[in-house]
C-alpha positions as CSV (number, residue, x, y, z in Angstrom):
1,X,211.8,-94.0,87.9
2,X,212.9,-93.3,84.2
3,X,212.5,-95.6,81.5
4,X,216.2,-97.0,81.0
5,X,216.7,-97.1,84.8
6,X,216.8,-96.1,88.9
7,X,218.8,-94.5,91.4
8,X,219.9,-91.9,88.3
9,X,221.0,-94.5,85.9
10,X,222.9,-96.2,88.1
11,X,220.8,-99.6,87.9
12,X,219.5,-100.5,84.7
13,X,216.7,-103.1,83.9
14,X,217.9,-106.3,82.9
15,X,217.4,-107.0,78.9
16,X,215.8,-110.3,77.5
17,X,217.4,-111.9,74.4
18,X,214.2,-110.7,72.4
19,X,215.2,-107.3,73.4
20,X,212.6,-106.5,76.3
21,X,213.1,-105.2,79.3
22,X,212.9,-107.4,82.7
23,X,211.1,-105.4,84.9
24,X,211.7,-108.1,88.0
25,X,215.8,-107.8,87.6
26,X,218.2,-104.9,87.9
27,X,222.0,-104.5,87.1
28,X,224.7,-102.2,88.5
29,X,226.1,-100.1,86.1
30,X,229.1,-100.1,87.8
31,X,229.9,-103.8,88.9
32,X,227.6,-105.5,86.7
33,X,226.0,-107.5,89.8
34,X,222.1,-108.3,89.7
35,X,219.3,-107.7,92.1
36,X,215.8,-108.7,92.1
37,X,213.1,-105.7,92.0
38,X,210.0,-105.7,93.2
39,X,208.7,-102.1,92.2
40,X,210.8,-100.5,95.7
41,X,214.4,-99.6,95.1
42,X,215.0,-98.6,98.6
43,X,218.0,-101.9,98.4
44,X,219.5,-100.3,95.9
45,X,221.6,-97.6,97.9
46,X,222.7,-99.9,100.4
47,X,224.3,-101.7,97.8
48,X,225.8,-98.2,96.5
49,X,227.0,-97.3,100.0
50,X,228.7,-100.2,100.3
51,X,230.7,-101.2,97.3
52,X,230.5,-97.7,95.6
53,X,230.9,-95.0,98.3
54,X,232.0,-92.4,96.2
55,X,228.5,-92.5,93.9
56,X,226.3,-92.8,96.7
57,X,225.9,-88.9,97.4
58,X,224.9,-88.7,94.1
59,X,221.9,-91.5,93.8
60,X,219.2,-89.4,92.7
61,X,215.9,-87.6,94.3
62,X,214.4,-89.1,97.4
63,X,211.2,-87.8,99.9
64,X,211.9,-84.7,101.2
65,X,211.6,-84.4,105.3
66,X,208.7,-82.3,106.4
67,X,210.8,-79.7,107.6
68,X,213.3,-79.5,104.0
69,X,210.1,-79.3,102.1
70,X,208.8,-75.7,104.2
71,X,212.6,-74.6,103.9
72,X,212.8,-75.1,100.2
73,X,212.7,-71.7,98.2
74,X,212.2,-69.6,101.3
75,X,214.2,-66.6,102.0
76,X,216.8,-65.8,104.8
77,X,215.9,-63.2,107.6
78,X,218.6,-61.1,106.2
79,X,217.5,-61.0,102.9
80,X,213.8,-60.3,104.0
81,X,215.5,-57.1,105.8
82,X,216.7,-56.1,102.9
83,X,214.0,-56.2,101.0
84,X,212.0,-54.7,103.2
85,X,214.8,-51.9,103.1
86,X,214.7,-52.0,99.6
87,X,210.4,-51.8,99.4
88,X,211.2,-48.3,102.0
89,X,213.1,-46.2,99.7
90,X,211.4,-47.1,96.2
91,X,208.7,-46.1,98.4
92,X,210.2,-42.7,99.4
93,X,212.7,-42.0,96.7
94,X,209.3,-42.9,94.0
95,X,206.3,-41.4,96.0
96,X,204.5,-44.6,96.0
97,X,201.3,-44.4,98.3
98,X,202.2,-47.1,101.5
99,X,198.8,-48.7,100.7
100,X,201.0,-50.5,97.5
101,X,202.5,-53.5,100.2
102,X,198.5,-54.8,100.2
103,X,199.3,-54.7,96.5
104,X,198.3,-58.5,95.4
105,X,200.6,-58.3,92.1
106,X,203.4,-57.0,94.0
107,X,203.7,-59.3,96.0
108,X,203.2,-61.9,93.6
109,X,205.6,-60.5,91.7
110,X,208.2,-60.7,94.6
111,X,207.5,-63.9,95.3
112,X,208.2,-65.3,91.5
113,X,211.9,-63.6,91.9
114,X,212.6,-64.8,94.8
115,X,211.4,-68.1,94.1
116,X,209.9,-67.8,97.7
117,X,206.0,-69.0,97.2
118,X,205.1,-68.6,101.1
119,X,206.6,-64.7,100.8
120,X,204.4,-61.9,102.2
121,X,204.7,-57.8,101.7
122,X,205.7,-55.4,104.8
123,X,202.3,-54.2,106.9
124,X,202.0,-50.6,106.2
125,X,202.7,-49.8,109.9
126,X,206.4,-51.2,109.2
127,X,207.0,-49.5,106.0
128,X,205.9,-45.9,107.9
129,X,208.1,-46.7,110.8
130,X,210.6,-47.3,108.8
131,X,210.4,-44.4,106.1
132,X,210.3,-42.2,109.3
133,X,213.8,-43.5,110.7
134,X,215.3,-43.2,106.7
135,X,214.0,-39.5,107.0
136,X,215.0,-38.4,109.9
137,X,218.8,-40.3,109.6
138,X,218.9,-38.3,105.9
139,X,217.6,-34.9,107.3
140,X,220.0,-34.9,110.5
141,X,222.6,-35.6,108.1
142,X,222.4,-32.8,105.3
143,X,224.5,-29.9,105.5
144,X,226.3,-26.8,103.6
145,X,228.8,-28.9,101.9
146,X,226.9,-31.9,101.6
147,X,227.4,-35.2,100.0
148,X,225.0,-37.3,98.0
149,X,223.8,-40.8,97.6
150,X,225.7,-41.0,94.4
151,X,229.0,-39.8,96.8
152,X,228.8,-36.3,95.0
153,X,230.0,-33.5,96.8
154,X,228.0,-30.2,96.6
155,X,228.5,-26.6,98.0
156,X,225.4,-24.6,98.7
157,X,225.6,-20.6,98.9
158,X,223.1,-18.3,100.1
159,X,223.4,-14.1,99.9
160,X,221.3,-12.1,102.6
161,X,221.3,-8.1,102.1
162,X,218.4,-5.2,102.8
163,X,216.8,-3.9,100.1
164,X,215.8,-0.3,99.6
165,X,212.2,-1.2,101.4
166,X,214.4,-2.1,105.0
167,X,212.9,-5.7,104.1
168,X,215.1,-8.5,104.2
169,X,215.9,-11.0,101.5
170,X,217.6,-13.4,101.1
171,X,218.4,-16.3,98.1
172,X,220.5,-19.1,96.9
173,X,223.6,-18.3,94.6
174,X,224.6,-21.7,94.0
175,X,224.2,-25.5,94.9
176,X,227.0,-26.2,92.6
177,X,228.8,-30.0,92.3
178,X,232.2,-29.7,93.6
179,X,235.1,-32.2,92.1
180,X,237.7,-31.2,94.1
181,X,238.6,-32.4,98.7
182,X,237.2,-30.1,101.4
183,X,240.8,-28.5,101.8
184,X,240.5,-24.5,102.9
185,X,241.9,-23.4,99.5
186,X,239.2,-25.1,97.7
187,X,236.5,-24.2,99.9
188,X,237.9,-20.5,99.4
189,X,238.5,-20.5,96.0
190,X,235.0,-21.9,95.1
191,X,233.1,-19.4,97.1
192,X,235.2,-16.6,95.5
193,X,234.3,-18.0,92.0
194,X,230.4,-17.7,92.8
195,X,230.8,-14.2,94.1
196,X,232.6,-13.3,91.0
197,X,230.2,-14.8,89.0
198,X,227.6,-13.2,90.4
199,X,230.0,-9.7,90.2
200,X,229.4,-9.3,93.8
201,X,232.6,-9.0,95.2
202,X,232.9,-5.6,95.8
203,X,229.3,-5.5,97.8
204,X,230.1,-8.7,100.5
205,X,230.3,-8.0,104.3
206,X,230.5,-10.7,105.7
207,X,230.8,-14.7,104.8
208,X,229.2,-17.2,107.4
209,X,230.5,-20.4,108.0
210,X,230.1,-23.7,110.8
211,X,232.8,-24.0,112.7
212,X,234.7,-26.8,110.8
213,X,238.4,-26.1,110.8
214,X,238.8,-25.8,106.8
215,X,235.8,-23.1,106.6
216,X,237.2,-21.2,109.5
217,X,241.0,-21.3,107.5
218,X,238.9,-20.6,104.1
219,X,237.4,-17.6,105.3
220,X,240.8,-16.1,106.5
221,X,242.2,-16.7,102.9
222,X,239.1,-14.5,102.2
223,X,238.5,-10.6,102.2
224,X,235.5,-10.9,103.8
225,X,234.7,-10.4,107.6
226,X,234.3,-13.5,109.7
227,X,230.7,-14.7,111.0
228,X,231.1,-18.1,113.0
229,X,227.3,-19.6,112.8
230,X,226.4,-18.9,116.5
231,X,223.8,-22.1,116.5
232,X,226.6,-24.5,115.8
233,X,228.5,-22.3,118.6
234,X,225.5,-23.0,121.2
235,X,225.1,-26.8,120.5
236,X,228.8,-27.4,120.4
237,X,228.6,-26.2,124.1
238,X,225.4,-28.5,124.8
239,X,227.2,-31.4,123.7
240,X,230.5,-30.7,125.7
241,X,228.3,-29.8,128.5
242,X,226.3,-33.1,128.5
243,X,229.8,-35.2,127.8
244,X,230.7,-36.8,131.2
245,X,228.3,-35.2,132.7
246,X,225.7,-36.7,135.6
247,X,223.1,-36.7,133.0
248,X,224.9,-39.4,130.6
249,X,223.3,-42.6,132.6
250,X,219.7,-41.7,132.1
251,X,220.1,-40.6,128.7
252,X,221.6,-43.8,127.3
253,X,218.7,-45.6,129.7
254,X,216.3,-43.1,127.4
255,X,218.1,-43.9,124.0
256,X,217.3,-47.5,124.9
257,X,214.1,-47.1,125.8
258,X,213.1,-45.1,122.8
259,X,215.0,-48.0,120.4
260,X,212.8,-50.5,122.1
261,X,209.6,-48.5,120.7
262,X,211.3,-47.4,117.4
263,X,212.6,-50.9,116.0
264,X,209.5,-52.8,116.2
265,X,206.0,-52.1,115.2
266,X,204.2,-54.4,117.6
267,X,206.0,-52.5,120.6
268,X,205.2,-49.1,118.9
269,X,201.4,-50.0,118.6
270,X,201.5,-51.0,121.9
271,X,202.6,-47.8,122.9
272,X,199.6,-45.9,121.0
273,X,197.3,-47.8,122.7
274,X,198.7,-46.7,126.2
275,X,198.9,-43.3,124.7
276,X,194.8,-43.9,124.4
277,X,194.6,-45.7,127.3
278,X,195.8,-42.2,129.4
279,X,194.4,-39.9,127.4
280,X,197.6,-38.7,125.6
281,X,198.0,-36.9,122.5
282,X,199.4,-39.6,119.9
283,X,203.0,-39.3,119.2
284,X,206.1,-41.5,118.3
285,X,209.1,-41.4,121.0
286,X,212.3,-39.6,119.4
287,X,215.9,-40.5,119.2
288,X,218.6,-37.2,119.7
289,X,221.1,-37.7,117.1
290,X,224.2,-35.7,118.0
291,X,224.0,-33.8,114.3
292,X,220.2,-33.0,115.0
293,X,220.3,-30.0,116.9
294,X,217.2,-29.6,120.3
295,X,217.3,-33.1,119.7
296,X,218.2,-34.4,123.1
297,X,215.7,-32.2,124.6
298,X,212.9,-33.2,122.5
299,X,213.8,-36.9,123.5
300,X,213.2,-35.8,127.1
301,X,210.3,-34.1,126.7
302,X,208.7,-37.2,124.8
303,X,209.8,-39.5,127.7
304,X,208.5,-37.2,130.6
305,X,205.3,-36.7,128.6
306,X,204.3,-40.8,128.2
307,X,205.9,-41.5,131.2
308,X,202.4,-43.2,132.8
309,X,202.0,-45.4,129.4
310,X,206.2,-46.2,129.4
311,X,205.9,-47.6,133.1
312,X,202.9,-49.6,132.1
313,X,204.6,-51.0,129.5
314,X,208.1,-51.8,131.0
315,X,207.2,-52.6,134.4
316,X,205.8,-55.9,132.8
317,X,208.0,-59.3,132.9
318,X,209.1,-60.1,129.6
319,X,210.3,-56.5,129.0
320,X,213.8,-56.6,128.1
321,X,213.9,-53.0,128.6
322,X,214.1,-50.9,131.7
323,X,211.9,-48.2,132.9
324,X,213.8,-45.3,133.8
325,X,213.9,-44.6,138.0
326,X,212.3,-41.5,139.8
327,X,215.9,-40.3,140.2
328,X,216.3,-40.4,137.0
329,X,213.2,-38.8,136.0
330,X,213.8,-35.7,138.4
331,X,217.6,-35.7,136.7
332,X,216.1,-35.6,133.3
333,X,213.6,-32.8,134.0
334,X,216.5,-30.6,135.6
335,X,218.0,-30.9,131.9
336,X,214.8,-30.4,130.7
337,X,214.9,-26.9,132.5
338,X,218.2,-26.3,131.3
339,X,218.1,-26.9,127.3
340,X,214.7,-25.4,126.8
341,X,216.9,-21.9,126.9
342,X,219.2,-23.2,124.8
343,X,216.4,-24.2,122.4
344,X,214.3,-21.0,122.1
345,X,218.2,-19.1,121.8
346,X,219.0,-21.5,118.7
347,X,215.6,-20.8,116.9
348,X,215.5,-17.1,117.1
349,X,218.8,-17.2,116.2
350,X,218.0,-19.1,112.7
351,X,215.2,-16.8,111.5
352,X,216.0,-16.0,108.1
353,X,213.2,-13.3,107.4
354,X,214.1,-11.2,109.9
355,X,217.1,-9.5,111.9
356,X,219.2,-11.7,113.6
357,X,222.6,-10.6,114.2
358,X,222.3,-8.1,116.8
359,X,220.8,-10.4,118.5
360,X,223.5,-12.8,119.6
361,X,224.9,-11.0,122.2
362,X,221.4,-10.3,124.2
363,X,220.4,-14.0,123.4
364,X,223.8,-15.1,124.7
365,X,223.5,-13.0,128.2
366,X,220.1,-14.2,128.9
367,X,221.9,-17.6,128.7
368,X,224.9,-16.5,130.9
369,X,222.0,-15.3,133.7
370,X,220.0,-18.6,133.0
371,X,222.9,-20.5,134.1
372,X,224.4,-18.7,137.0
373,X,224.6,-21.2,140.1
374,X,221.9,-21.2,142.4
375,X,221.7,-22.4,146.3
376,X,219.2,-24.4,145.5
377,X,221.3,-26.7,142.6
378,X,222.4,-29.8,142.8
379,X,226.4,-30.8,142.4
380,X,225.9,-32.2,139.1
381,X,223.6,-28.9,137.8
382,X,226.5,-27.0,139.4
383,X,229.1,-28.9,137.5
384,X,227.0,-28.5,134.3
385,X,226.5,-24.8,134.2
386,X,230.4,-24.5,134.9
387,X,231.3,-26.4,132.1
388,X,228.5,-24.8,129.8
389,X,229.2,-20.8,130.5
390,X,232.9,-21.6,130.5
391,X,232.6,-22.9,126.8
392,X,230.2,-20.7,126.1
393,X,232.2,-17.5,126.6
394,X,235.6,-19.2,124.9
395,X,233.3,-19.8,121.8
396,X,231.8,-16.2,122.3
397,X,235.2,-14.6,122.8
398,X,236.6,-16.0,119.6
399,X,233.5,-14.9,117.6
400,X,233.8,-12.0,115.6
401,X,232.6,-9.5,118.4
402,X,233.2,-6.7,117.3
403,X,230.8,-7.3,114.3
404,X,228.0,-8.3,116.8
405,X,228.5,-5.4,118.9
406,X,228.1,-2.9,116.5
407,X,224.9,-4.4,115.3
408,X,224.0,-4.4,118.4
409,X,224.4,-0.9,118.6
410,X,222.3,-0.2,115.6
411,X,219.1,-2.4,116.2
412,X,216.6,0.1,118.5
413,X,215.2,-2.9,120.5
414,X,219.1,-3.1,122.2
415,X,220.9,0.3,121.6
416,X,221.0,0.3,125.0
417,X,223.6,-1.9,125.0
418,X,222.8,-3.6,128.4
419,X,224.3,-7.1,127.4
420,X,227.5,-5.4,127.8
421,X,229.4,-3.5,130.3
422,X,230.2,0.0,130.3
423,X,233.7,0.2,129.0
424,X,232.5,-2.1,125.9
425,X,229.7,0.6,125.6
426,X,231.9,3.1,125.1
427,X,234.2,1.4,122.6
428,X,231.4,0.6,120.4
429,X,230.3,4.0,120.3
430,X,233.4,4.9,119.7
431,X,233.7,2.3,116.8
432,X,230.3,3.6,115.7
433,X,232.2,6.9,115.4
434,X,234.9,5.8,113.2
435,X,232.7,4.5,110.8
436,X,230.7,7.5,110.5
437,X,233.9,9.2,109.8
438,X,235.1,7.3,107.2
439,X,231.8,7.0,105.4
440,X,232.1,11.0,105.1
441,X,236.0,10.4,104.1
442,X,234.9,8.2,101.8
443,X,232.8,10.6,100.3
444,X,234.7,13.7,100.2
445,X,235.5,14.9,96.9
446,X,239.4,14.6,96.0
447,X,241.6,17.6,97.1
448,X,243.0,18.3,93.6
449,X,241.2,20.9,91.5
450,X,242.0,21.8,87.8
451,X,240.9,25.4,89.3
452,X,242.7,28.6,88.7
453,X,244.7,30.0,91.0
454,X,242.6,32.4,93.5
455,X,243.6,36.2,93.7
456,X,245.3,37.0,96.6
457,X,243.8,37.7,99.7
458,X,244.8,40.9,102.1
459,X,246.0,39.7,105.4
460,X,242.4,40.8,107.2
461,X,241.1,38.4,104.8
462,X,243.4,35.8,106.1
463,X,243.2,36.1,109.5
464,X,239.1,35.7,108.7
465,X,239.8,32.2,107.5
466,X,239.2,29.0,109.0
467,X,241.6,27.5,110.8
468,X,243.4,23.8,108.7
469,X,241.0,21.8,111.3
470,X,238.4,23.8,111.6
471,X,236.7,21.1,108.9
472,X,237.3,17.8,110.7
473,X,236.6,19.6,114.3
474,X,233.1,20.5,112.1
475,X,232.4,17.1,110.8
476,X,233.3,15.9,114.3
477,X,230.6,18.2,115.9
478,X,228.2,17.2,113.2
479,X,228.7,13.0,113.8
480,X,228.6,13.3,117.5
481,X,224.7,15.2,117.0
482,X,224.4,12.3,114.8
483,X,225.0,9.7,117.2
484,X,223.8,11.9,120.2
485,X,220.3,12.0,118.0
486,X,219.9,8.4,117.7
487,X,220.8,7.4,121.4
488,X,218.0,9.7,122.1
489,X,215.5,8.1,120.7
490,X,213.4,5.8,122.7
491,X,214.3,2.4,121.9
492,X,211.4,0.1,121.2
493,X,209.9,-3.2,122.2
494,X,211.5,-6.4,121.5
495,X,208.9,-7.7,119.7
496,X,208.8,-4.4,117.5
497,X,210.7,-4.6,113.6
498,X,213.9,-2.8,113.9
499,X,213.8,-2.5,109.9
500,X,210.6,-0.9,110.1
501,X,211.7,1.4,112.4
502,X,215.0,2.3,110.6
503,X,212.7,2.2,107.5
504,X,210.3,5.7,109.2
505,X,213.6,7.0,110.2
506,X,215.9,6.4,108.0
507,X,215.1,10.3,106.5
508,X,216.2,11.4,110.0
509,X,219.1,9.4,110.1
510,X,220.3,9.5,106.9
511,X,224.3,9.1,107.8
512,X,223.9,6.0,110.0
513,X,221.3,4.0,107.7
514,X,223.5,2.7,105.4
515,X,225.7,1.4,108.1
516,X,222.5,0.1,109.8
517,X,221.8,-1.8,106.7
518,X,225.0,-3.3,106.3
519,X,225.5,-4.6,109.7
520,X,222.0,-5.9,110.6
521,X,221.5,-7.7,106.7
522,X,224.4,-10.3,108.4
523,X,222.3,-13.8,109.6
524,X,223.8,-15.0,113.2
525,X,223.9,-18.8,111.6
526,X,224.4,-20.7,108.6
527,X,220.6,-22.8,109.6
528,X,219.3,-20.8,105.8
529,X,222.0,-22.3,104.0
530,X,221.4,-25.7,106.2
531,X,217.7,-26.1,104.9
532,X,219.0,-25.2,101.2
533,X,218.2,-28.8,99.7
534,X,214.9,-28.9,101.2
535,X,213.5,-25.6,100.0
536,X,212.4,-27.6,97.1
537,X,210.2,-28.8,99.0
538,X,209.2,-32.8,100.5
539,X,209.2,-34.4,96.7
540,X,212.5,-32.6,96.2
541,X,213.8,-33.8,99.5
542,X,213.4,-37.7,98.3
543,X,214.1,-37.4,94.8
544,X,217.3,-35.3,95.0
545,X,219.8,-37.9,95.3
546,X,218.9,-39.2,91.5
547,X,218.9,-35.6,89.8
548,X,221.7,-35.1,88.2
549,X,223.9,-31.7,89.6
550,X,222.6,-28.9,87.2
551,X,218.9,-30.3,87.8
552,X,219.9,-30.2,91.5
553,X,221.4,-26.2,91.0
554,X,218.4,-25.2,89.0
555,X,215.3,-26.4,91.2
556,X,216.8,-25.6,94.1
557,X,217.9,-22.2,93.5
558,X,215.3,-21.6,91.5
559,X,212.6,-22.1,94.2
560,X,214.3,-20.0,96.5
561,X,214.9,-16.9,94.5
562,X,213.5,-13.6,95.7
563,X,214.6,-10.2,95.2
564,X,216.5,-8.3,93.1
565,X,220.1,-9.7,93.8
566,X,222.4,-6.9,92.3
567,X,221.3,-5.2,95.5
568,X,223.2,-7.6,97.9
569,X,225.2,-6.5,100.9
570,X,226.2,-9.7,103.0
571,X,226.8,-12.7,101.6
572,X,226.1,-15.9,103.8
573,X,228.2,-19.3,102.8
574,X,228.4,-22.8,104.9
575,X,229.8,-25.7,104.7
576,X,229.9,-28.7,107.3
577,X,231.5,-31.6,105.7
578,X,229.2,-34.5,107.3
579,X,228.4,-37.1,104.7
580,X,224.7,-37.4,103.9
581,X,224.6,-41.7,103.0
């Protein structure tokens, strides 16, 4: 109650003739009528209601309701998530130790802006889960041509070559901000630019790319040879193989199950302690992520691994989720069985320190063998083995084999050349040949001469003279002994350095090594040029978004330069056009 009145100054204290105030009588502001008071006021809106109905949703404060009083100031669930989302990547994108949500001042802090005084901070175990699942969604998403928070696009290059040591090296050109849309022209024209920056031109091989139809039409605009990245290859056929297939039901039972463990903290410690509880190595469950390659395997794995603790845990009545059924489990490890291949094929393929091209087409017949039908299969292992070598060999066919074969050819752990039949042996011997030949073509010195004229000869003389191709059956002789030399040497273990061993013997083999050099320098994949924004390093990985592009260029290509570059050979580009968000 205010001094000149209640209700909001709708009533006001009746007024004596001396001029005081009649604390027993009220007046209506409105109608002028009088009520007695007798210090309650609760009368007073009745009278409002009832004569004055549009001023009674205005009459002033009143008790708040148990219930109003603990909803005033506090925040919605949806803004609570977002904070919480918010608290995540200041966390991450800042480097602020987790232990800062037991800060008392922050949350004070948070509490004052919000205006919500019953507020409380994420537990650590939420903000760790969560950082985790903002990682791994940015990580599955960065590519070649990647694009940032700040919706920049940027175009990462990497060159590969051999250096005069038979090591290889390998460093980023560029991760250069790009302005203009992922059309094939201007993915070809911006990876033209960086090689003539660089004045490298005229020493490129080969340009890899994904398989993305604007990088396949940019590197035909190009006057480069072709490499397809063969890991993007092999888990483009792992997903078409898995689409449709009998394993879809029990994987989207296991994408559940793992989102059940993921999305809340009490479920995930609940899952530790099982992990104790059966003696289990501590680990979360994992979600495949279509962009993520192995991912779906690892998932598996995961799953078949806690199996004991899952069933304990889902077998209980409130769980909302299902535990997967021992048909399904005996499904899943079949697939288990059949993507570990596929696994150890996609790593060894995206070495970066060490040969990797002449190793497709091995890597890629030990897969074709792998998945041959057995008696002992089931239909739906049949069907998937069908559907997997069928793709596979499309995807193989339109790679650039000839490229591979030749490698192949020239890496001492395969000359053998048993991943292919015989007729392909011979052609790539006979390819072999060719180049040979036109190495020494190339190196001929030109046929005119600023010579005099030679005396002339008597016709014995004449007849003693070579015959016109007497030189090229000569140079023939002498490449054949040159190839016939190297097929004779014994070709050594897998697990042996072909650049070490082209290194020893490249004195002995002096017209083949520089064609050795230039085909085996040429990566199978574009996975170098993939982990490009993380070479930086983890801070780099978190902070990168903020940096402007130059900062972006310089770190990272900074970090990863080894080498003396003027020596480069093979020049390894990508670009998959997935936006990082």
């Amino acid at each position: 109650m205010d001094e000149g009145g209640l209700l909001g100054g709708k009533f006001l204290f009746k007024k004596l003739p001396d001029g005081l105030l009649d604390k027993t009588r009220v007046r209506c502001t409105i109608c002028k009528a009088e009520f007695k008071y007798h210090r309650s006021s609760s009368s007073l809106p009745h009278h409002l209601r009832a004569k004055h109905p549009t001023e009674s949703t205005s009459t002033g404060p009143r008790q708040s309701t148990l219930q109003e009083y603990g909803a005033r100031g506090r925040i919605t669930k949806n803004v609570r998530e977002k904070l919480t989302n918010s608290l995540v990547v200041w966390i991450a994108k800042n480097c602020r130790p987790v232990s800062i949500v037991e800060d008392d001042g922050l949350r004070e802090v948070i509490r004052a802006a919000s205006g919500d005084e019953c507020y409380n901070l994420p537990s650590r175990g939420t903000i760790v889960s969560r950082r985790h699942t903002l990682y791994g969604d940015q990580r599955a998403q960065q590519s070649n041509h990647w694009t940032s928070v700040n919706n920049d696009n940027y175009l990462g290059v990497m060159a590969h070559f051999i250096d005069n040591d038979w090591t290889m090296q390998l460093f980023a050109l560029t991760v250069s901000k790009t302005e203009e849309r992922h059309y094939a022209e201007a993915c070809a024209d911006h990876i033209l630019s960086v090689a003539n920056e660089w004045e490298i031109k005229d020493k490129v091989t080969t340009l890899g790319t994904d398989s993305a139809r604007n990088m396949v039409a940019a590197a035909r605009l190009l006057p480069f040879e072709h490499m397809p990245c063969m890991a993007h290859i092999l888990q483009r056929t792992v997903t078409v193989s898995l689409n449709d297939s009998a394993f879809e039901r029990a994987l989207a039972k296991c994408r559940k199950i793992v989102g059940h463990f993921k999305h809340s903290p009490a479920n995930a410690q609940e899952l530790k302690a099982q992990q104790a509880a059966h003696g289990h190595q501590t680990e979360p469950l994992v979600q495949d992520v279509p962009t993520r390659w192995n991912s779906t395997l690892e998932m598996i794995k995961r799953i078949q691994r806690n199996k004991s603790g899952l069933t304990t845990i889902l077998t209980q009545p409130n769980s909302k989720v299902t535990m997967l059924t021992d048909q399904e489990l005996d499904r899943l490890q079949k697939l288990e069985e059949l993507l570990e291949p596929c696994r150890y094929v996609t790593e060894l393929l995206g070495g970066e320190r060490y040969v990797s091209c002449s190793m497709v087409l091995p890597a890629l017949c030990h897969l074709f063998r792998i998945m041959e039908p057995s008696d002992d299969d089931p239909v739906y292992v049949l069907r998937f083995k069908k559907v997997f070598t069928t793709d596979l060999a499309q995807q193989r066919d339109s790679s650039n084999l000839t490229w591979l074969k030749i490698a192949t050819a020239l890496d001492p752990r395969f000359k053998d050349l048993k991943c292919l039949s015989k007729d392909e042996r011979r052609e790539v011997w006979a390819s072999v040949h060719d180049l040979l030949m036109a190495e020494t073509d190339a190196h001929q010195p030109s046929a005119q001469t600023t010579e005099e004229p030679s005396p002339k000869k008597s016709k014995m003389s004449i007849s003693l003279l070579s015959s016109p191709d007497s030189d090229t059956e000569e140079e023939e002789d002498a490449i054949d002994c040159c190839l016939n030399l190297y097929k004779a040497e014994p070709k050594i273990d897998i697990g042996e350095c072909p650049l070490q061993w082209w290194l020893k013997g490249e004195g002995a083999h002096a017209r083949l090594a520089p064609i050795a050099r230039k085909y085996l320098s040429t990566p199978a994949t574009t996975v170098p040029c993939e982990r490009l924004f993380s070479l930086s390093g983890h801070i780099i990985q978190k902070k990168r978004a903020s940096l402007s592009s130059d900062n972006v260029n310089r770190i990272v290509c900074l970090s990863n330069r080894s080498g003396p570059w003027l020596l480069s050979h093979t020049f390894a580009a990508g670009a998959d056009l997935q936006k990082c968000s």
